[in-house]
N, C-alpha and C positions, 0 to 999 in steps of 0.2 A: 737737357739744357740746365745749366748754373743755375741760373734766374728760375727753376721751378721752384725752388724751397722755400722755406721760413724764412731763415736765416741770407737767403743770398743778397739781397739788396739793403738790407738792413745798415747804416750806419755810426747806430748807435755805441756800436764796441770802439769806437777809435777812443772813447775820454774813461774817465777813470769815474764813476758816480759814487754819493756820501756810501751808501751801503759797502762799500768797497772798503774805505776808509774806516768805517766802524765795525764790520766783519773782520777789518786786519788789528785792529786794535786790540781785540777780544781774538786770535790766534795769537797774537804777542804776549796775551794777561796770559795765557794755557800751553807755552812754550813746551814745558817738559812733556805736554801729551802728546805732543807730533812727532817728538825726537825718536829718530829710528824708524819713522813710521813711511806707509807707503799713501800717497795721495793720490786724488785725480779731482780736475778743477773741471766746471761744466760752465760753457759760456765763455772762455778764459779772455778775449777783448785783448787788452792789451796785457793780461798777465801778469799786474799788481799781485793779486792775493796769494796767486799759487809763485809766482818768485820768493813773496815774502816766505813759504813755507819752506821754500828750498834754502832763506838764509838762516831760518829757526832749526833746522838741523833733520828734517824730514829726509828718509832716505832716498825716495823716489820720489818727483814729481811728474804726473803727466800731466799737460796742458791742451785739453781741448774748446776746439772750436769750431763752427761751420768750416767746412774741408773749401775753403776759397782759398787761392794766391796769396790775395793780398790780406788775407787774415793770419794766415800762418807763417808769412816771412813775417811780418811784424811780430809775432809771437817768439821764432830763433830768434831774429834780431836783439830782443830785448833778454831772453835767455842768454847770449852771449857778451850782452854787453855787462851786466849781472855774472859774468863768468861762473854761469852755474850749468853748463854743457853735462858736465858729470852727476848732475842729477837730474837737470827738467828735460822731457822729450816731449816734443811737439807732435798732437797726432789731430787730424779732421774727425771731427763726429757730427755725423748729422743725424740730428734725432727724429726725423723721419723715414730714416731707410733703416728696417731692421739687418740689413746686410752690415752696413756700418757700426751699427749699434754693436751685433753678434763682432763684426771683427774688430772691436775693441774689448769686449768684454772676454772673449775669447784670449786673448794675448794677454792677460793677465793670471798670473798664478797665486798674488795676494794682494791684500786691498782694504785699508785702514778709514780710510777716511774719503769722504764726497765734499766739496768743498762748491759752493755755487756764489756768486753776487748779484743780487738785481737779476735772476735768469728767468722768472715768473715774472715780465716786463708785458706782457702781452697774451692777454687771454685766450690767443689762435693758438699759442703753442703749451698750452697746459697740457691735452692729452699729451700728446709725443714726448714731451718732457716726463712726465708721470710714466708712461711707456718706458723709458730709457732710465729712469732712477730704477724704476722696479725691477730692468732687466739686472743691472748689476747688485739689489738685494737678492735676487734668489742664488746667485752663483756666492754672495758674499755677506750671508744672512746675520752677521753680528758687525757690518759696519754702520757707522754714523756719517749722517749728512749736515754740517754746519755749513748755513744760507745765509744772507743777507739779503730784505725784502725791503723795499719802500713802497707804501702801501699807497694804491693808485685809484681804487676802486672798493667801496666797501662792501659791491656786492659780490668779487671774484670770491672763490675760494678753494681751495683743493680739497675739501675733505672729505666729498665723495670721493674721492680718486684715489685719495690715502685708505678708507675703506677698502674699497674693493680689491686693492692690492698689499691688504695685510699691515700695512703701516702705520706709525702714529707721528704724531710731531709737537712737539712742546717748544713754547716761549721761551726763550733764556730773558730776554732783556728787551726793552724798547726807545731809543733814544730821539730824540727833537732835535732836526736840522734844517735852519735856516724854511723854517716851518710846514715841513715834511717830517712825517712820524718814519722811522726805519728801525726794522724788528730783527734781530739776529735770534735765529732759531734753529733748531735741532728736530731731524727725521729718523726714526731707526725704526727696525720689522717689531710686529708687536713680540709681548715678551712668550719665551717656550720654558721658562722657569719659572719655578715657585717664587712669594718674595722672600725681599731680599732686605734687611736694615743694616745700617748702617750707623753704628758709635765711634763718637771720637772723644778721649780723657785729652784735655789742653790746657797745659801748662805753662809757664813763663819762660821756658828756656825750648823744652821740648815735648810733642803731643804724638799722640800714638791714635790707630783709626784699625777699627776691625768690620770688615762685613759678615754677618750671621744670618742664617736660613731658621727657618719656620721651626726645624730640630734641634736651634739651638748651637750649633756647628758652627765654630769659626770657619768661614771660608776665604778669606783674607784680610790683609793686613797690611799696613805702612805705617812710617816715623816720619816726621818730619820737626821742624822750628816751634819757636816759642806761636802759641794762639791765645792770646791775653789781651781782649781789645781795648783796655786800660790803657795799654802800650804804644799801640797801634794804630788807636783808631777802631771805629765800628767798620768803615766802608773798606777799610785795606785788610782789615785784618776776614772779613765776609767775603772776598776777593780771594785773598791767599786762600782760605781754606777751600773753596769751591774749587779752584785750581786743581788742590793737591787731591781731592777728591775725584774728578776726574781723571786725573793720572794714575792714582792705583788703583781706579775699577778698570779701566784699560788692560794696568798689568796685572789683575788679578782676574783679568777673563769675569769681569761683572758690569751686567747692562742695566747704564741707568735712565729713565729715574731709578733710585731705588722705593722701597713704599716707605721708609719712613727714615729720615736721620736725625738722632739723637746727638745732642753735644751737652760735654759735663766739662767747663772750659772753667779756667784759675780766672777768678777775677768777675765772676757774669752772678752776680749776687742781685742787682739793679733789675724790677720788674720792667719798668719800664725803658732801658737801654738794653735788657734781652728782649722786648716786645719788636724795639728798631732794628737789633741784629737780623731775628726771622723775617721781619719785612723786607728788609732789605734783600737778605739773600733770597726770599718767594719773587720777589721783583726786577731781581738784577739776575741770576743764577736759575731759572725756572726748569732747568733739565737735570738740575740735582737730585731731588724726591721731591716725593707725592706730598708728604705731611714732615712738620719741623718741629722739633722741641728743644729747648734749650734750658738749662740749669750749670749749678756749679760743681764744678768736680769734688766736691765733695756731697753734693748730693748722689751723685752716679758713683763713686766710693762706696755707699750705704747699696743702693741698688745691684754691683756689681757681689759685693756682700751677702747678700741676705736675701732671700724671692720674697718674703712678705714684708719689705721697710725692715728698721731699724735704727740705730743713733750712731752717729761717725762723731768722734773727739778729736779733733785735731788743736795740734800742740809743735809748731817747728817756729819760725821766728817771730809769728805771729798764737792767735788761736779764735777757734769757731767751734760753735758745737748746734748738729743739724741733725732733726729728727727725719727721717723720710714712712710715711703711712702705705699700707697697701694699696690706697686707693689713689696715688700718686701725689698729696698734697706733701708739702712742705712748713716747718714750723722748725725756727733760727734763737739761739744762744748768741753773745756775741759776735766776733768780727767785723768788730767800727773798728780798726787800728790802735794804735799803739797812743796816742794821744788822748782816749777814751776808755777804751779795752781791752783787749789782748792779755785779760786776764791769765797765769798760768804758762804764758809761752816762753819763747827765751828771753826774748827783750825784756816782759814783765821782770822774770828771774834776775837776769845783768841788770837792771834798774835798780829792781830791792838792793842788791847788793853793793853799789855805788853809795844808793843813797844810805845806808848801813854805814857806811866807812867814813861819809859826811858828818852824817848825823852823831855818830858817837865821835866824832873830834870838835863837831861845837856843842858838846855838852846836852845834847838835845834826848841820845837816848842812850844806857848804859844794855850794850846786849850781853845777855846770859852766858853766853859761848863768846871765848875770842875769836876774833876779826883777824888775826897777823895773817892766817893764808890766805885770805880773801886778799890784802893789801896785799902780798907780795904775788897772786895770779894777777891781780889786776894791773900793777906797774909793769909787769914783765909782760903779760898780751897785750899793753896797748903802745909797749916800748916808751915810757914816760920815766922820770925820775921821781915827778911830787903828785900827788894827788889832783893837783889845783891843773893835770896840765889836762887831765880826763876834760876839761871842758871844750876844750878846742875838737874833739872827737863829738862831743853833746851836744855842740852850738855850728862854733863857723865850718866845720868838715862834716856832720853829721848824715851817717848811715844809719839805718835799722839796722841793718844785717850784720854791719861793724860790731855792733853793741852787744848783736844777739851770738855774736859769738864767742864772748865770753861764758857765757853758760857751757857752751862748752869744755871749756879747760878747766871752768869749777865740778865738771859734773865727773870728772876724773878722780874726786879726791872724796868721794861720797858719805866716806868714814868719819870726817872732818864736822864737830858737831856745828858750825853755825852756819856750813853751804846744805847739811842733813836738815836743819831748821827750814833753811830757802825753799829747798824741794819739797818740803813737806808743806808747806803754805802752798805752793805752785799748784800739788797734788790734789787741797781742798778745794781752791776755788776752780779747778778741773772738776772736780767732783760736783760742787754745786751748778756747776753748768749743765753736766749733764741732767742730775735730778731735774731743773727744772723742764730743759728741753723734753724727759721722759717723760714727762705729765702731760703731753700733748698723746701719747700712745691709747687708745681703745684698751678695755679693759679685759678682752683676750688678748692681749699682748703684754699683761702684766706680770702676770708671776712671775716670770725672767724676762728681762731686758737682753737683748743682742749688740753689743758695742763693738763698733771696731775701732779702733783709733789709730793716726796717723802722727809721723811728724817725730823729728829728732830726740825732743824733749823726753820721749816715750821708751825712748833706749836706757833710760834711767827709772825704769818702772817701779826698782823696786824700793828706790827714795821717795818715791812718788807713792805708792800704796799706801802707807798709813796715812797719809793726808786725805787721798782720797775715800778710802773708806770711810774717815770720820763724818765727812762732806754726809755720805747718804748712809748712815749709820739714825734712826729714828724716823728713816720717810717709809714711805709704801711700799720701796722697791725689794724684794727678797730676795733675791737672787741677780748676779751681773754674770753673763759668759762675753769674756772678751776676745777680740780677734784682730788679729793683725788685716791687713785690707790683700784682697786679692790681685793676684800678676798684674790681670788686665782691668783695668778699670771702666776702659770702654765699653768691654760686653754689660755693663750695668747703666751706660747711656743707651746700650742700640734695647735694651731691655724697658727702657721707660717710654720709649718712641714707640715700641713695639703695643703698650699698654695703650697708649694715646690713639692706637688703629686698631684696635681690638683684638691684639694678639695676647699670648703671655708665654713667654719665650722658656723652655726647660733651661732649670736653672743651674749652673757647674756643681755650684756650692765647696768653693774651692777657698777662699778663705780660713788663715791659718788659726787655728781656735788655742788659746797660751794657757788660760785660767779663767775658772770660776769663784766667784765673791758670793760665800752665802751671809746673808745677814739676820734671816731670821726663820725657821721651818711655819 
């Protein structure tokens, strides 16, 4: 008889509930992870969520529901009216006949994702439900199950049931409607691998993500956009990345959580706007990892550098200079901007030099070295005729980056005594930045100092070297080995994360080493 099951008299499936509506919203933020992929919806009702999958670009959709009539023509109906025939098929399942169960599970040859809404609605159908998840993890033991719960009772629970059938389930998110809490969460088999971390270097244009095992072993990899949430935003830019996060663990055959993501992001200097970052993504994204650490890519620079800390000098339109300790603390040089600091960088450079070509036409200072290449680099890169027009660049059109590229074209001509003057200043107060940041170093870490330094300015090294040497010529430092910063910079964020959960990851030590500075035996 119809009328024996759970599901047969049931008329709850004919409306669409919030969970529906917030489980599709959260497949829409995580589009690229569905694409190509094969699904199956549990519960499907009217077949909101799993259509929507079928319009995000999911290869397969099945949609099941109690094997009733009138549940599953309304289910075609709305598959056809959705003109998505070519991907959604309608099949009955009823999760109390393991007959039905077995022949759906059976007819399947792969299987990406379990998709459910509101289907824990009724604490009679827990078992059976638990029964028919677990049957399709064992035939499909690396898929993920994204739910949608509206929480009706705070004494239900699954978690015996997730026990005893090998599985786990973590919170992504929990949202307030029309004053009902609804949880959007995540189910997958527990894990059969070792961990797994996970670093991302993020830049302003473009950020790169590696996941690393316990030996240290890149085991994958993706690129993606700028992650700057200066830019962005904190909540879109914690958004985006958790996305793109699940997207190449997907394609790189890795199950998350992972135990620890490390991020060494352009811009994340602020303790407390990286305190909101992690909160936010532990609160909104909860199936990403276990533990979160957050710093600036130029701290994970040093890290990715060097397994006991070290000192990163960066020097490109800006500059910063940042000590990293073995014990994970952090101690900063710089990098308030160009209005206060940026000692040494380009801009500093194009600045001095402007204000040079000012200054000795109002009689203010007579320099050593002629000025005429400077005027004529500077007329000709800013396409100007007089000097007086550089301010429309300075004032009503003003770029940093415009300004900072003139360092450029002067750094071409090196030979040239009063841009060999610029660079040599540039090089000291580079120099005094780092001294000072080095004296934050323990004093086994003092005989030689390990520097890498970064950043355009730094392609001019060797105008730059006698300034800087002067800079630390009389302090404590005896010795400088410098290095240019290594490929990946992420494996130096999943390395700090790794620290923070009590690992210490074998280190490449792949960092390209140029020259050492002796100053005193």
């Amino acid at each position: 008889m119809e009328t024996g099951g759970i599901g047969a008299n049931q008329t709850h499936w004919k409306g669409v509930w919030p969970s529906a509506q917030h489980l599709g919203n959260f497949l829409c933020a995580n589009e690229k992870l569905f694409h190509d992929s094969v699904c199956l919806e549990l519960g499907s009702g009217t077949g909101a969520v799993g259509l929507a999958l079928g319009k995000l670009g999911a290869k397969k959709v099945i949609l099941t529901d109690y094997p009733k009539d009138e549940i599953l023509t309304l289910l075609r109906e709305n598959v056809e009216k959705n003109q998505l025939e070519n991907k959604c098929e309608v099949r009955g399942l009823d999760w109390q006949s393991t007959e039905s169960i077995a022949a759906v599970v059976g007819s399947l040859n792969e299987l990406d994702f379990l998709i459910g809404s509101d289907i824990f609605y009724d604490v009679c159908t827990f078992q059976p439900l638990m029964t028919t998840i677990t049957t399709f993890f064992d035939k499909f033991p690396r898929l993920r199950f994204y739910l949608g719960y509206a929480e009706r009772d705070d004494n239900w629970s699954i978690e015996d049931l997730l026990f005893v059938n090998n599985l786990q389930a973590r919170l992504i998110q929990s949202k307030e409607d029309s004053g009902a809490t609804v949880q959007i969460g995540v189910i997958y088999r527990n894990k059969m691998t070792g961990s797994i971390f996970c670093g991302i270097e993020g830049g302003a244009t473009e950020s790169h993500l590696v996941f690393v095992n316990t030996a240290g072993q890149t085991i994958g990899n993706s690129t993606t956009g700028g992650t700057n949430y200066n830019l962005d935003g904190i909540e879109k830019t914690v958004n985006n990345v958790a996305a793109w996060i699940r997207d190449a663990a997907r394609k790189n055959d890795i199950q998350l959580p992972v135990k620890g993501l490390g991020l060494g992001l352009s811009g994340a200097e602020g303790a407390r706007d990286n305190a909101r970052f992690v909160e936010y993504l532990q609160t909104h994204h909860g199936d990403i990892a276990e533990q979160v650490f957050l710093t600036s890519d130029s701290v994970a620079t040093v890290a990715a550098a060097f397994e006991h800390g070290g000192v990163v000098l960066i020097s490109g339109t800006g500059s910063s200079c940042r000590v990293l300790l073995d014990d994970g603390r952090v101690f900063g040089v710089g990098g308030w901007g160009h209005v206060i600091g940026d000692g040494g960088s380009a801009f500093w450079i194009a600045i001095r030099a402007i204000r040079l070509i000012f200054d000795e036409d109002d009689g203010m200072e007579t320099p050593h070295e002629s000025t005429a290449l400077i005027r004529k680099l500077m007329l000709q890169h800013f396409k100007i005729e007089d000097k007086v027009d550089i301010l429309e660049h300075l004032y009503n059109k003003f770029q940093k980056s415009n300004i900072a590229s003139f360092t450029k074209v002067m750094a071409q001509h090196p030979d040239d005594p009063a841009i060999r003057h610029l660079l040599f200043d540039a090089g000291e107060i580079l120099g005094r930045q780092f001294v000072v940041a080095a004296s934050h170093l323990p004093s086994e870490y003092r005989e030689e100092v390990n520097l890498v330094v970064v950043g355009s300015v730094f392609k001019s090294w060797e105008a730059l070297k006698p300034g800087f040497a002067r800079a630390i010529q009389g302090s404590w430092i005896p010795r400088v080995n410098l290095y240019r910063p290594a490929k990946s910079k992420a494996f130096g964020a999943a390395a700090l994360v790794a620290i923070k959960c009590g690992t210490r990851l074998p280190h490449p030590k792949n960092a390209e080493h140029f020259e050492t500075l002796e100053f005193y035996e």
